[in-house]
Structure formats: structure tokens, C-alpha cells
C-alpha positions in Angstrom: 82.9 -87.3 144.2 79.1 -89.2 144.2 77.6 -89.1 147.3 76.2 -92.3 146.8 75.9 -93.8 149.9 73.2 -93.8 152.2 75.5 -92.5 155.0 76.4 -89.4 153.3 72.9 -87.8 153.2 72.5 -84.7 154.6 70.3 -85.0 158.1 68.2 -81.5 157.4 65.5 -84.1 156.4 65.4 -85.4 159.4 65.4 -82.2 161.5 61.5 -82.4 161.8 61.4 -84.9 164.6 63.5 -82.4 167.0 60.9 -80.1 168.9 63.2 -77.7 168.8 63.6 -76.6 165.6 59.4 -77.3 165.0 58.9 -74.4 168.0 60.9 -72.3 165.6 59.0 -72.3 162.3 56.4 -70.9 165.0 58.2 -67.8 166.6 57.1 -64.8 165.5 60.6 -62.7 165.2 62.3 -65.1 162.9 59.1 -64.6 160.9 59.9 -61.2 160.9 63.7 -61.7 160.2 62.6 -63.7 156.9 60.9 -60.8 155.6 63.7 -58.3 156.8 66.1 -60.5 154.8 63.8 -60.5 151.6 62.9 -57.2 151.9 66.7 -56.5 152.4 67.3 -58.9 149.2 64.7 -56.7 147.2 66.2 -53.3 148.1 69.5 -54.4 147.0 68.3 -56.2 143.6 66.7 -52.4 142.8 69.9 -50.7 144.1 71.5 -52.7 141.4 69.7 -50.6 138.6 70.3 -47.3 140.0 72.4 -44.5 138.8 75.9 -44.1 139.6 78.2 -41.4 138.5 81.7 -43.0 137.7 84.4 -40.5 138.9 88.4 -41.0 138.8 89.4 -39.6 142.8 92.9 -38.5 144.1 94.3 -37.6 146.9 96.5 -33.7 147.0 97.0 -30.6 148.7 96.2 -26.9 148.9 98.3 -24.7 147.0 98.5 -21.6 144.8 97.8 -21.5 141.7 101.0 -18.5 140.6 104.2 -20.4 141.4 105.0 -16.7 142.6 102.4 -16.9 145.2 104.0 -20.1 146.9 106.0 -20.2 149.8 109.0 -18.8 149.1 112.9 -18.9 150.6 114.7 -15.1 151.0 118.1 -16.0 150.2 121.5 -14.2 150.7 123.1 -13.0 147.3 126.5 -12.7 148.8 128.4 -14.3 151.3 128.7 -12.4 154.9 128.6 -12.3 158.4 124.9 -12.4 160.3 125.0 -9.1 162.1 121.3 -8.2 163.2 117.6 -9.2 162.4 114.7 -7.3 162.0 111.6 -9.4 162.1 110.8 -12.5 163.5 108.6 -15.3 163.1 105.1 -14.6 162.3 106.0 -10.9 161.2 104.1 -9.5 158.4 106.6 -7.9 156.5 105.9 -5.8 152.6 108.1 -5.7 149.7 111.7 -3.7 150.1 111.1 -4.2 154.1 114.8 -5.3 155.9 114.8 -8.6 157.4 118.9 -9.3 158.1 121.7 -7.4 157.7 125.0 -8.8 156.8 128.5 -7.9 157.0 131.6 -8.6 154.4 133.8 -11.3 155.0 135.5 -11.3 151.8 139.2 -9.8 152.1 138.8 -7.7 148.6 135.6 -5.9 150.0 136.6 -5.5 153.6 138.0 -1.8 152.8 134.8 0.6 154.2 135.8 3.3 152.2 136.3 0.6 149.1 133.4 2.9 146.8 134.9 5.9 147.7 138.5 4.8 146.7 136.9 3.2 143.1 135.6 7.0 142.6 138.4 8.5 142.8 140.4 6.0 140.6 136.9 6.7 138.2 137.7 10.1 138.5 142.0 10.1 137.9 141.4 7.6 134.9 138.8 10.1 133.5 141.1 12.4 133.4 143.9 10.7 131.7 141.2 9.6 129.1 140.5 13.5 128.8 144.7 14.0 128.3 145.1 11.6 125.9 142.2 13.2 123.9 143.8 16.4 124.1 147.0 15.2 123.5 145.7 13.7 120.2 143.8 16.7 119.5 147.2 18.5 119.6 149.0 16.2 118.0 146.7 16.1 114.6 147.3 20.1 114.8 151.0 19.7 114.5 150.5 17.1 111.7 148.5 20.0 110.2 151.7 22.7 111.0 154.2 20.4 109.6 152.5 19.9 106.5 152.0 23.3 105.5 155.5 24.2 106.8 156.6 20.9 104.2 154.7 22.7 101.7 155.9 25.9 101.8 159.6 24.4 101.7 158.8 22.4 98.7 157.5 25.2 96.7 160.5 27.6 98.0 162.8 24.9 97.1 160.7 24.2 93.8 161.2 28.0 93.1 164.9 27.8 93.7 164.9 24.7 91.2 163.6 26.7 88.6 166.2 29.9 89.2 168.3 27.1 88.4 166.7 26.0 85.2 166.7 29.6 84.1 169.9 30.5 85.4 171.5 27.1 83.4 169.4 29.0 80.2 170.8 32.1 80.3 174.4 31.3 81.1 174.3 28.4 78.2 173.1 31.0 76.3 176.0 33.6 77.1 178.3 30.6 76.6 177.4 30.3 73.1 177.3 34.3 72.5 181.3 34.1 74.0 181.8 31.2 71.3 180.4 33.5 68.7 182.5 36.1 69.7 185.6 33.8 69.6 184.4 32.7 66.4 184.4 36.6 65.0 187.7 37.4 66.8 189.2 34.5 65.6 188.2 35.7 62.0 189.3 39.6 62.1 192.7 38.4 63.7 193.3 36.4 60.7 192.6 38.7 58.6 194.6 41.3 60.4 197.5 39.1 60.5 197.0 39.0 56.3 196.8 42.5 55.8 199.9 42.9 57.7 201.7 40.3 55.8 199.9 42.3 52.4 201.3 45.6 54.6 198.2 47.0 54.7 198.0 46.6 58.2 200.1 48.1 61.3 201.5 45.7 64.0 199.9 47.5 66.3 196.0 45.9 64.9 197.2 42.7 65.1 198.4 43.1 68.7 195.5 44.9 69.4 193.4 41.7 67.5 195.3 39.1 69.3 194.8 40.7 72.5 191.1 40.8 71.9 191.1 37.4 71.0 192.9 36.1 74.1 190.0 38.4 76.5 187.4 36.2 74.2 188.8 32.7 75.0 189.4 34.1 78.6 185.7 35.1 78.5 184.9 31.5 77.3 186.3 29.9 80.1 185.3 32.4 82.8 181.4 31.5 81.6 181.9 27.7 81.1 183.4 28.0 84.8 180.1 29.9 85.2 177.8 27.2 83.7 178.9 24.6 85.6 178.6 26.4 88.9 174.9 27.3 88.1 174.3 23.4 87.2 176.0 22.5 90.5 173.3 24.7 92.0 170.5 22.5 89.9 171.9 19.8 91.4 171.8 21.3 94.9 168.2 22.5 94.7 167.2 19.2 93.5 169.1 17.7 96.6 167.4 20.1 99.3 163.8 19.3 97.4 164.2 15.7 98.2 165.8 16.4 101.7 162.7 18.4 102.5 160.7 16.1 101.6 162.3 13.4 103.3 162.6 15.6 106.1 159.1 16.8 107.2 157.9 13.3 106.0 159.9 12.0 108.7 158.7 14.9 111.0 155.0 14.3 109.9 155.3 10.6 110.8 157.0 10.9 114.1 154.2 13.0 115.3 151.6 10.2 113.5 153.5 7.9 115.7 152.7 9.9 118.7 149.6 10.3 117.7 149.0 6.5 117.6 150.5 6.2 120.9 147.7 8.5 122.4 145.4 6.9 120.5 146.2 3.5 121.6 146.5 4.8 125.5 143.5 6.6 125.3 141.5 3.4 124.3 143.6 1.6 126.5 142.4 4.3 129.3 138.8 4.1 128.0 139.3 -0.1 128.7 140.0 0.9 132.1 137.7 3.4 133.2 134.7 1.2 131.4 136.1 -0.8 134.1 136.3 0.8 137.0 132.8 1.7 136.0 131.6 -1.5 136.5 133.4 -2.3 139.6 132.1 1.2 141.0 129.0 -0.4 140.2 129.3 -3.4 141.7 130.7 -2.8 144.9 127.8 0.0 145.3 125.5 -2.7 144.5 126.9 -5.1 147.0 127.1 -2.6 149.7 123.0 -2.3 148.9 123.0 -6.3 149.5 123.9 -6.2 152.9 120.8 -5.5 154.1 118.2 -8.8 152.9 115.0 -7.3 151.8 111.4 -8.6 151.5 110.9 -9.4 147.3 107.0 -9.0 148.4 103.9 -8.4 151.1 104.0 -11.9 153.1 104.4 -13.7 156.4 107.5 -14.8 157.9 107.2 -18.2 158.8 110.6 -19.6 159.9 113.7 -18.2 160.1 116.0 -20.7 159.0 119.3 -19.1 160.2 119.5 -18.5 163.8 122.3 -16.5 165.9 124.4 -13.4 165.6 127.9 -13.9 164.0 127.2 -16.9 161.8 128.6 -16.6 158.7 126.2 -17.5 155.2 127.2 -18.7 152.0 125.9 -17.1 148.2 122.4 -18.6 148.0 121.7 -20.3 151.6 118.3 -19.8 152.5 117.7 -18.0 155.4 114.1 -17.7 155.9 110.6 -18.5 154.4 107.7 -16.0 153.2 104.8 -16.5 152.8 102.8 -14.5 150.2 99.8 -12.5 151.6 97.8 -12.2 148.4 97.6 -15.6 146.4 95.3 -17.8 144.3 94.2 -20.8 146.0 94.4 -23.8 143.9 94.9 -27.7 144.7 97.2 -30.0 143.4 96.4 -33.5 142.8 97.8 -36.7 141.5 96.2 -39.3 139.2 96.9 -42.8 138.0 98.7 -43.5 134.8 95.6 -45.5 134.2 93.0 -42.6 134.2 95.4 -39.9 132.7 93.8 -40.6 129.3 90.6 -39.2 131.2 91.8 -36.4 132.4 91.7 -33.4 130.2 92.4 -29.1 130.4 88.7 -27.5 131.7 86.9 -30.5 133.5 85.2 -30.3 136.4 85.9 -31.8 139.8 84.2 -31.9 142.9 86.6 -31.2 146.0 86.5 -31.6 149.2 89.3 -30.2 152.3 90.4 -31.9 155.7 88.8 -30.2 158.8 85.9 -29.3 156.7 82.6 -31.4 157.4 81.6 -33.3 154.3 80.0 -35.6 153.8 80.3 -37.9 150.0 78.8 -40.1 148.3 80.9 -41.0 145.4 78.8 -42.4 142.9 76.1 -39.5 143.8 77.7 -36.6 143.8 74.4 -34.5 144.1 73.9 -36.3 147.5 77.2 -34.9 148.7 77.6 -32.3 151.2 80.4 -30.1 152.1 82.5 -30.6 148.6 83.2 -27.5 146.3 83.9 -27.5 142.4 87.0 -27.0 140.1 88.1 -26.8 137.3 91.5 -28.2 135.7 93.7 -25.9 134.3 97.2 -27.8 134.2 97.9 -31.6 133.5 101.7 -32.4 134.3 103.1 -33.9 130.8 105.6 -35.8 133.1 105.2 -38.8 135.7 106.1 -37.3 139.4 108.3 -39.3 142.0 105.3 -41.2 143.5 104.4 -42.3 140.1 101.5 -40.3 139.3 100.8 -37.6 137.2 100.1 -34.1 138.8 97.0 -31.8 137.8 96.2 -28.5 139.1 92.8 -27.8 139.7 91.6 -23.8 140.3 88.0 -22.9 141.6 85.4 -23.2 139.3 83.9 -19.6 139.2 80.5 -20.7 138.0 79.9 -22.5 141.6 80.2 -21.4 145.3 83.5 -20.2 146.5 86.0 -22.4 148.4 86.1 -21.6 152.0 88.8 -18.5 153.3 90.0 -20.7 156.2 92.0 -22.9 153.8 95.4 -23.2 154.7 98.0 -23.6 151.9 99.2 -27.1 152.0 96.1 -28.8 154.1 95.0 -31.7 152.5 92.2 -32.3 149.8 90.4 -35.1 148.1 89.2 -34.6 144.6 86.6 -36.3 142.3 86.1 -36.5 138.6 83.4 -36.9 137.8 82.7 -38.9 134.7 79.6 -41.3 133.1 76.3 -41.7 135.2 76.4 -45.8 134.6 74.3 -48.6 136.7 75.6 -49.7 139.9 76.0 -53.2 138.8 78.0 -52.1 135.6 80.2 -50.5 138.0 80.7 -53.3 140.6 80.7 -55.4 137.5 83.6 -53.1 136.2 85.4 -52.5 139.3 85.7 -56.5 140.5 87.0 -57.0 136.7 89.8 -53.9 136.6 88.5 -52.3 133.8 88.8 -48.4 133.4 85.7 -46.8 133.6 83.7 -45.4 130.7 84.4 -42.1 129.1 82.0 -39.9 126.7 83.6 -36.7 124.9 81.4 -34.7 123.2 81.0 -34.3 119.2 81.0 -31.7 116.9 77.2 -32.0 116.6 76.5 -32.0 120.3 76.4 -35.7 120.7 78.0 -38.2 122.7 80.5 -40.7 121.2 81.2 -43.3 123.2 84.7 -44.8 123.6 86.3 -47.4 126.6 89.9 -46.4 127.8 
């Protein structure tokens, strides 16, 4: 809207005619205040132009830099009975010292003599296994017999198979001489029997001719009788050759049988002693897990079962250790934002609670009381509080953090990034924009780049 009107003037013109405020152009302090204020004006129009060192801060904690060297939880393997402790809190304690011992509340393990009794199962299985060895030692042996006794059978009863043969031979062949003798006195009684008729011949020869040829055909039948009795035999040696055979084959695969059986129990034996190897094993380790040892040199710092008699499940914690030897790092979370400036190796200026510091940001060489870093680990996932965690270790090119640092106290941390004026930056900051970021070039030179 116009101010216009002669009513809406503003009344400093007319602020000469009060004695008042002419007594003040006089006074010597508010001359003096005017040149505070320009000289005030000036200071802060120069302050404008100076350096300042644009840095990315976060907010963390002491830790250690070996996830082994953290506070740690001693944890029962088994389940058990709390029977006595043997530190307390604030102990220093070294690796394979006893801090609890336990007792067994599981009915299967309850027996105290339950190693001893798993022994001497060990021991009578063992022994079996060593039986069945033998006994298939022994058996193979009397495969062994019985084979050489079949062979000895078969070749007697081969043998008697030829006698046979050879007996058959010769008594076809008498056969055939009887035939031929039949043959002959067939032939001289007929011509006896002529010469008598001619009366050449006596009765008496041809009695004496037919007598001889009734002995012959007797003859003939005694030794086909005899033929058939020795091919009976043929056919009983070839019978007792296959009932040997049969025989010891049946012998030899009985014992086989056996010796499978042995076999078989023996490997069944060898199952079970394998096993009662283990268990032995076992229960020998968990009678070595009743006493809760140290896993390394540390501090107790709370026990976090308490009483005689309680009972503990596998894997409940039951107190905390402190490492006594450990890398001291800090742990620090940054903005989505400036995780693009973050990178593995850059320095950062730190600084602890309880240590006197005193920090100027944007001048880091003005600083007192902060220490340097190095990053060595850049989380590649967003944490619960939505930031991203970096670990930072001492940077060994630069004075070493104090010894006094507690693990977990707090820290502060600085990265430090462009040097920029302190306009740009104020320009930057009222305006949201990331801050500037130079990486370095093959060459040696900077390349500029806004995030």
C-alpha cells in the first residue's frame, strides 16, 4: 500500500526539536558504540573471506577394533545346576582359569561312574569285534580244508571212474574172446557130429565137443553177467563224483554262510564300538564342561547369574569379560547424505568425553585436545538409527590416543574435507546443499565434483 498521506509520515524528521535526543548525538559513549558497531561490521565482512575447512561430524563410541577384543559373554555349553564360583566381579582372570562349576541335571548323565561304565562296554565290544575276526579268520581256513578234502574226493572218485572205463574195456573185450570161442566150438562140434555120422569119429568126441560147447556159452553168460556189473559200477562212480561234489559244495557254502554271518556281526560290532567311541568321547568331554573356563586374559565385569543351586540352560550367559589386551578404535555413524564422502583410509580428527578440548570446526589446526584417525571399515548396510557405521583406528602417523580411554565412552569425530570460504559455507549450509568434495587424480591433481 502507498503511503500517501501526509498522516502516514514517519516522525524521525521531526525528532530534532526534542532536546533529548540532540544531547545524544553529543555523548561521547554512543560515539564510541558507533564505531564498535562498524568496527564489529568490518571484522565480520573480512571473516566472511576467510578459510574454513568443511568437515562431515558424527557422533560414536570407544571400541576395539578385533571383534575378539570386545566385551564378551562366557556362556554355559550344557545345561546344569550352579554349584560354586570362583571369581567375582572385578577379578582378573587368564585363559583356561575356572570361573563356575556346574553339575548335571540331565537323567542320562546323572550316573558318576557313566565314563567308566562306557569303557568297559568300549572294551567288551572290542572284544567281540576281535571274535568275530577270528571267527572269520577260522572260518576261511575251513573253506580252505574243505576244498582240498573236495579235491582229493573228486580225483579218488575220478580215479575210480576210470577203473571203471578200463574195467568195462577189458571185460567187453573178454566178452568178445568168449564169443570167439563159442564161434570155434560151435564149429569143431559140427564137424565132430559129421565125422561121426561119416564114422570117422567116436561118440565119445562129440560128447566131449558138446560138453565144451555148453562151458563156452556158460562162459558167455557168466562174462556178459560180468560186463554189466562193471558198467553198474561206471554208473556208481559217476553217481558218487556228483555226490561229492554236491556234497562238499554244500559243506563249502555252509561255512561261506557262516562266514558272512561273522562278517556281517563283526561290521555290525565295528558300528557299535565306533559308537561307543564317540559317546566315551562325549561324555568325557562333558564331564570337562562342568567346570566354565576363561576363553582369554580379561576382567570380570558382571556376573550375570547369581546364587547357588540355580539351574542354567545350553547357551545362557552367565557373565561378561572383558579383554585385557585390545585395539582401541571408535565407531561412528554418518548420514546417508555424506556416505558418498566417506571413503577406506581418510583422516579424521577425534575428540573423547572427559578429555579437555577445545574445537573449532572449520579450523581444525586451531583445535586443541582432538587426536587423528584413520578409517578402516565403512558399514555396506544402514544401522537401526538410520545411519551408516564406520570404524575409525588411530592414525599412527600422529600422537597416540590417550590410555585412560574407557571402551564404550563417548567420542565425537570430524572429517575433514575442502578448505572453502566462510560465506560459501553459511551460503551452503542455509541452502542444504552437501558440501564439496575433491578426490585426487592420477596426475596428482584435484578434480572437483559436488555430491
Amino acid at each position: 500500500m502507498l503511503n500517501i498521506s501526509d498522516h502516514n509520515k514517519h516522525i524521525d524528521s521531526h525528532l530534532d526539536r526534542f532536546k533529548t535526543v540532540k544531547g545524544l548525538e553529543t555523548r561521547p559513549h554512543y560515539k564510541i558504540l558507533n564505531r564498535l558497531i562498524t568496527l564489529v561490521a568490518i571484522l565480520a565482512f573480512f571473516t566472511l573471506f576467510l578459510p574454513w575447512t568443511q568437515n562431515i561430524s558424527g557422533k560414536g563410541a570407544v571400541t576395539t577394533l578385533k571383534p575378539s577384543q570386545r566385551p564378551q559373554s562366557i556362556q554355559s555349553v550344557i545345561s546344569g545346576r550352579i554349584e560354586k564360583w570362583y571369581v567375582q566381579e572385578g577379578d582378573f582372570v587368564k585363559k583356561g582359569d575356572t570361573i563356575l562349576f556346574i553339575s548335571e541335571i540331565k537323567e542320562d548323565y546323572m550316573d558318576p561312574n557313566l565314563v567308566e561304565n562306557t569303557m568297559n562296554q568300549l572294551n567288551a565290544k572290542s572284544q567281540a569285534l576281535n571274535s568275530y575276526s577270528s571267527k572269520y579268520g577260522a572260518l576261511a581256513n575251513q573253506i580252505v580244508s574243505i576244498q582240498s578234502e573236495k579235491n582229493l574226493k573228486l580225483e579218488q572218485a575220478k580215479n575210480k571212474l576210470k577203473q571203471a572205463n578200463f574195467k568195462i574195456t577189458s571185460d567187453s573185450i573178454d566178452l568178445v574172446a568168449v564169443k570167439t570161442q563159442l564161434k570155434i566150438a560151435n564149429t569143431q562140434f559140427n564137424r565132430v557130429v559129421q565125422l561121426n555120422n561119416e564114422g570117422l569119429k567116436a561118440m565119445t568126441d562129440v560128447e566131449d565137443k558138446r560138453l565144451k560147447q555148453q562151458e563156452v556159452e556158460a562162459k558167455i553168460i557168466t562174462q556178459e553177467n560180468k560186463l554189466l556189473i562193471t558198467q553198474n559200477e561206471l554208473l556208481n562212480a559217476k553217481v558218487e563224483l556228483n555226490r561229492i561234489t554236491a556234497e562238499y559244495n554244500e559243506k563249502i557254502a555252509k561255512a561261506e554262510s557262516d562266514q558272512f554271518t561273522a562278517l556281517s556281526n563283526q561290521y555290525d560290532t565295528e558300528a557299535q564300538v565306533n559308537k561307543l567311541k564317540n559317546q566315551y568321547a562325549n561324555y568325557s568331554i562333558r564331564n570337562d564342561l562342568y567346570y566354565i573356563r576363561a576363553a582369554q586374559n580379561g576382567y570380570i565385569n558382571r556376573a550375570l547369574q547369581a546364587g547357588i543351586g540355580e539351574t542354567i540352560k545350553e547357551g545362557t550367559p552367565i557373565a561378561t569379560v572383558m579383554p585385557s589386551e585390545y585395539d582401541i578404535a571408535v565407531e561412528t555413524y554418518v548420514n546417508p547424505l555424506d556416505l558418498p564422502l566417506i571413503s577406506k583410509g581418510a583422516k579424521i580428527r577425534i575428540w573423547f568425553d572427559g578429555w579437555p578440548t577445545i574445537v573449532f570446526s572449520g579450523w581444525p589446526d586451531m583445535s586443541y585436545g582432538t587426536f587423528g584417525g584413520r578409517i578402516i571399515a565403512v558399514e555396506k548396510f544402514i544401522s537401526d538409527n538410520g545411519k551408516f557405521r564406520v570404524l575409525i583406528a588411530p592414525d599412527p602417523n600422529e600422537d597416540p590416543w590417550p590410555k585412560q580411554l574407557s571402551i564404550g565412552s563417548g567420542a565425537q569425530t570430524i572429517a575433514l574435507l575442502n578448505n572453502v570460504p566462510v560465506w560459501f559455507e553459511i551460503w551452503r549450509t542455509l541452502n542444504g546443499f552437501p558440501p564439496d568434495y575433491y578426490e585426487m587424480n592420477q596426475k596428482g591433481g584435484k578434480t572437483k565434483e559436488k555430491k
